[in-house]
Structures are given as structure tokens and as C-alpha cells.
C-alpha positions in Angstrom: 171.0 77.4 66.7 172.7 79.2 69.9 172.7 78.4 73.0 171.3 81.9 73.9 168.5 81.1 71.6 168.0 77.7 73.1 168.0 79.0 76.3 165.4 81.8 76.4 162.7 79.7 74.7 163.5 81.7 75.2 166.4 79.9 76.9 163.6 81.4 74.9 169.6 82.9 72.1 171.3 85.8 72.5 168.2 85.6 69.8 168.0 86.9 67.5 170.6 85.4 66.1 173.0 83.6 65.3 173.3 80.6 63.7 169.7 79.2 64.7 168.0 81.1 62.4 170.4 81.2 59.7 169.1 81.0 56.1 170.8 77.7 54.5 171.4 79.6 51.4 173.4 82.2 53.2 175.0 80.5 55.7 177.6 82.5 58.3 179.9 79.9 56.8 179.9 81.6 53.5 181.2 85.2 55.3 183.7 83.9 58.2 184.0 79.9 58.6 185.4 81.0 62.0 182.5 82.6 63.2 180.7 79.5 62.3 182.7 77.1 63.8 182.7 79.1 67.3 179.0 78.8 67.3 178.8 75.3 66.0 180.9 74.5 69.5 178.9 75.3 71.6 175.6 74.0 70.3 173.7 70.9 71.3 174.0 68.5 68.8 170.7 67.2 68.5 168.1 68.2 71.3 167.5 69.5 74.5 165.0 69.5 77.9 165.0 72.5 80.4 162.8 73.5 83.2 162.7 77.3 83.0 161.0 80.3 84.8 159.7 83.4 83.4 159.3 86.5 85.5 157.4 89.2 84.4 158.0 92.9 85.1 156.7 96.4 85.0 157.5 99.6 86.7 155.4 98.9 89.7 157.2 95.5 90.1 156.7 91.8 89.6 153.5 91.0 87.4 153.5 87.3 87.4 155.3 84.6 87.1 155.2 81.3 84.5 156.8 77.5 85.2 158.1 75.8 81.9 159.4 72.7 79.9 161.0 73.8 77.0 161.9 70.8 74.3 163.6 71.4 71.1 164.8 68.8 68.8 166.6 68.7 65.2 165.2 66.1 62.6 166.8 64.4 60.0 165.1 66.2 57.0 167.6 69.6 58.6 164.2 70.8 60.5 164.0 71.8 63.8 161.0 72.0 66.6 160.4 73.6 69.6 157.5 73.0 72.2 156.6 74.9 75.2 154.3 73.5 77.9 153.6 75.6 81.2 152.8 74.1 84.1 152.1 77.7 86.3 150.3 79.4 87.6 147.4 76.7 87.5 144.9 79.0 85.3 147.8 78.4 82.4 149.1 75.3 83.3 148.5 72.7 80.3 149.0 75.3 77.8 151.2 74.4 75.1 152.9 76.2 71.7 154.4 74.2 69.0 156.8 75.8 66.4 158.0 73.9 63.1 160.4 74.9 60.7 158.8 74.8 57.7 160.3 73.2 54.6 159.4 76.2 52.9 162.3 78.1 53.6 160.6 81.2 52.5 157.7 80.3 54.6 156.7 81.6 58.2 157.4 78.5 60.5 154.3 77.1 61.6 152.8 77.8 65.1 150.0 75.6 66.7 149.2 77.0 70.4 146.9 74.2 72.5 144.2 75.7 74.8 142.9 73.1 77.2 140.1 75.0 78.9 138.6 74.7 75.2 140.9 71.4 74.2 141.3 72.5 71.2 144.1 73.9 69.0 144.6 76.6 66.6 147.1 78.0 64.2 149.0 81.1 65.1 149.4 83.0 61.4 150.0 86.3 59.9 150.0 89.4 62.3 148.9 87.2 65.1 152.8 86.6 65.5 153.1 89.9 66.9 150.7 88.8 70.0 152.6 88.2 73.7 153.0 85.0 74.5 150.8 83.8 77.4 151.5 87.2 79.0 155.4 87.5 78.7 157.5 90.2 77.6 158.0 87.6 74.2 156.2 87.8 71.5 155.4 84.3 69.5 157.4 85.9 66.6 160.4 86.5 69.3 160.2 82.6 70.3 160.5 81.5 66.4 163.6 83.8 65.9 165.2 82.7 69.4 164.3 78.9 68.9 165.3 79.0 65.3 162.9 77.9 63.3 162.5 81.6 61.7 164.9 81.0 59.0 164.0 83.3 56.2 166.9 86.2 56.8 169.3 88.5 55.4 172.2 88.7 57.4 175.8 90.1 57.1 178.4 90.3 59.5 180.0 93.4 60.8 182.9 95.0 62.8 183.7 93.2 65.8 182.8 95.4 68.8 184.3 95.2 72.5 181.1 94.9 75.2 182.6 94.5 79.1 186.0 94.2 78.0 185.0 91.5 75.9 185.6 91.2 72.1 182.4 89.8 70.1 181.4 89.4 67.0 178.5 91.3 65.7 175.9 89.2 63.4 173.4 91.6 62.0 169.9 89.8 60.4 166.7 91.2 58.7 164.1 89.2 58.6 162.7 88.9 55.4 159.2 87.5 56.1 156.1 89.9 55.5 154.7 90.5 58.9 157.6 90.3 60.9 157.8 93.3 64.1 161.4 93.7 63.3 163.7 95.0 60.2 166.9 94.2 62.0 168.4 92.3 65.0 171.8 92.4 65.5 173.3 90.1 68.2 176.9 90.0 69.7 178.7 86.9 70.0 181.2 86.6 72.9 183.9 85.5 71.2 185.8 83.5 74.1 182.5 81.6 75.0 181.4 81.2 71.7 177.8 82.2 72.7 175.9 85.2 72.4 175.6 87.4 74.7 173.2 90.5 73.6 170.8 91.3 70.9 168.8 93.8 69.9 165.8 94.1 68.2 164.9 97.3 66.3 161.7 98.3 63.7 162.2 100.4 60.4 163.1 103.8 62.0 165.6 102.4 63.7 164.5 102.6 67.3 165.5 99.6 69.6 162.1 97.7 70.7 163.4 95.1 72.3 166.9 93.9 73.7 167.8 90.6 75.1 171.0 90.3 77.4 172.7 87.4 78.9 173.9 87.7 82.9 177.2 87.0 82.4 177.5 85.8 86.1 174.8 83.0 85.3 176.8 81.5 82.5 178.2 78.1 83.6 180.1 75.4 82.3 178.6 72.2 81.4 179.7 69.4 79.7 182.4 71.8 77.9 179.8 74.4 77.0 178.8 77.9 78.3 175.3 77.6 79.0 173.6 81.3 80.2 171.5 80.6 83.1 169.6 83.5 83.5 168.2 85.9 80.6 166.3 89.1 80.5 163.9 90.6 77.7 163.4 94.5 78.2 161.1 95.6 76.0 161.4 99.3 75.8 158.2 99.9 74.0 156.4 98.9 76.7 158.5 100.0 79.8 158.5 96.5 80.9 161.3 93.3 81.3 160.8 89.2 81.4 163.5 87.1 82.8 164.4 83.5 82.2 165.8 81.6 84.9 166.9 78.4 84.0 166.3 75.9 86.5 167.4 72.5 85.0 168.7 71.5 81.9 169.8 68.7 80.0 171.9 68.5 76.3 171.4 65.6 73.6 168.6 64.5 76.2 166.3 61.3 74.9 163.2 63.0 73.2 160.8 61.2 71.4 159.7 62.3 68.0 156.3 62.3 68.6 156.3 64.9 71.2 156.4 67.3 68.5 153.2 66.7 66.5 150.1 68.5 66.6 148.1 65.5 67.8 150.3 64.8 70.3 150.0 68.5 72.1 147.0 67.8 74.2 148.6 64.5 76.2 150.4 67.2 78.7 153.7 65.8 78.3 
């Protein structure tokens, strides 16, 4: 997983890629081990808790705007999780989205979204994954392949590239699973920072839908890492952009295991 990825939640990852959503029978590992061991550097070791805000965009200007707590946590089977719960605007707030790995690795991870105007919770499957996510610029598919629980890839790495007078490396992926928006993502790791910076998502013809890009301003230091602090989706198919804005964070944070279970969705924290 990458810190971009963690951070988009979209801290939605430069997405995409990286080493989140790596397949463990290909591992980056296997093609450079020091491509691998940049990313693994910068990379929480076993969970994290951010406050983030998503803005939403369109031609005419600022749609709306979303308040978030984004966990995600690595287990000892080699799983991970990632839950969402927003807290605004008030009509959304207590809505929650739960996304586990499966231990399938040729599975779709598993998505349970919790609605409490109906308190109930349903399963997010198939082409459904293609949906926006409570409104934003990401679709639930997007969050799975940022938070890295998508893991079912082919990937191959190519030439480096220089992007702002930067050298990166450039991690190309296809997702292999059966509905999935996208037939490649490459993403550009910065190769100073260790974290990536840009990725972009693009469907069989080759057209860009989608490309995610870090500020590189908003990218601070903490606890020897470069964390991006500010990310922004623009989806081209649509004419329209989200940005992240993250407000607090905290790396390796205490989170209990039960936060991440179905039944537990509908206690609001």
C-alpha cells in the first residue's frame, strides 16, 4: 500500500498503484527490489486514522462538500481493511463503506456500504462498483484500488520518466477482475519521496478517464515520511474534479479490530 493510496481514501495513493494493490504472486519485488523497497519506506506499518475533506467540482463551480474518517488497518492473515464514515453534510452523515481484501486473491474485495436512514446494510457487487461514491468524483471501484484491497492485477514496470524535473518510476497495472471500469492504471512514483505522485486511469481504447495527482506543495514530512496533503481526482469523462484535503492524520494509530466488521458498522464510530 502507498501513501498516496492511503491518503485519498482516497487519501482515498497516487492509486492506482503501487504496492497497495499489488498481487502477492507478482510482487514489484520480483521486477526491481529497489522499487520495492522505496515504497515499503514510506508506508505505515500497520494502520492509520485521518480526518479528510472531499470537495466536489464541476464547471460551474463547487458542488458540495463531504467530512470524513478514514481507517485502514493490516491483519495478521496479510489482509487489509478500509472503512469510511462521513460525518457531513448532516443528510449523509452516519454513512459508512467497508472494504475487505478477500482471501480469494482472485476475488473482488468485498464492499458492505451502511445506510442509516434505512439502518441497514447491503453488499456492493458486480457492476455496482462502477457507482460514485456518496456523490464524489470516486467510484467504489476507485476506493478498492487506492486503499488496496483490489489485488487481483497484472502489472509490469516501465521506463522511468522525468515529471517536474523529477525522476519517477512508472508502475503500470491491469486489473484483471471482470467488471472492473479500467484496463490500465499506470502511476508514477517520485523517486526521491518514495511516494507516488500521479496516476492515471484509462478504459480499453486507451482514453484517460480518470487521473489522480498529488500537490506537490501539500506534501509534508512526518515522522520521516512524505505524506501528500491534498489530492485531486479529475475525471475527464465527466468534466468534473474531487479534492482531498487532509486535515489530520495519524500513522500506526491504536485501532481496534472490531471496527472493521460488518456488525460493527452501524455503532457510528
Amino acid at each position: 500500500m502507498s501513501w498516496t493510496v492511503i491518503v485519498v481514501a482516497l487519501c482515498l495513493g497516487a492509486v492506482g498503484g503501487a504496492q497497495a494493490q499489488l498481487p502477492a504472486e507478482a510482487s514489484i519485488e520480483h521486477i526491481d527490489p529497489d522499487v520495492k523497497a522505496c515504497l515499503s519506506r514510506t508506508m505505515p506499518k500497520e494502520s492509520l486514522r485521518a480526518t479528510i475533506s472531499l470537495r466536489v467540482f464541476d464547471d460551474s463551480g463547487e458542488v458540495s462538500k463531504f467530512l470524513a474518517n478514514l481507517y485502514w488497518k493490516s491483519f495478521d492473515d496479510g489482509r487489509s481493511k478500509a472503512l469510511v464514515r462521513f460525518l457531513e453534510p448532516p443528510h449523509k452523515s452516519g454513512m459508512a463503506l467497508l472494504i475487505e481484501e478477500s482471501s480469494n486473491r482472485e476475488a473482488e474485495p468485498e464492499m458492505t456500504m451502511y445506510l442509516p436512514e434505512l439502518r441497514t446494510t447491503r453488499r456492493l457487487v458486480g457492476t455496482a462498483l462502477r457507482g460514485s461514491m456518496f456523490g464524489t468524483g470516486f467510484s467504489y471501484e476507485d476506493f478498492a484500488q487506492i486503499q488496496g484491497v483490489a489485488r487481483d492485477h497484472d502489472m509490469r514496470l516501465l521506463e522511468d520518466q522525468e515529471l517536474d524535473e523529477r525522476s519517477h518510476y512508472v508502475i503500470e497495472t491491469s486489473p484483471k477482475v471482470e467488471h472492473s471500469a479500467y484496463d490500465r492504471i499506470v502511476t508514477y512514483v517520485d523517486q526521491q519521496w518514495c511516494l507516488p505522485t500521479m496516476s492515471k486511469f484509462s478504459d480499453r481504447s486507451g482514453s484517460v478517464l480518470k487521473e489522480l495527482r498529488v500537490e506537490r506543495s501539500e506534501v509534508h514530512e512526518i515522522g520521516g515520511r512524505q505524506i501528500p496533503h491534498v489530492v485531486t481526482l479529475h475525471d475527464h469523462s465527466r468534466g468534473a474534479r474531487t479534492e482531498v484535503v487532509v486535515e489530520e492524520i495519524e500513522v500506526d494509530a491504536n485501532l481496534r479490530d472490531l471496527m472493521f466488521t460488518r456488525g460493527h458498522l452501524s455503532r457510528g464510530r
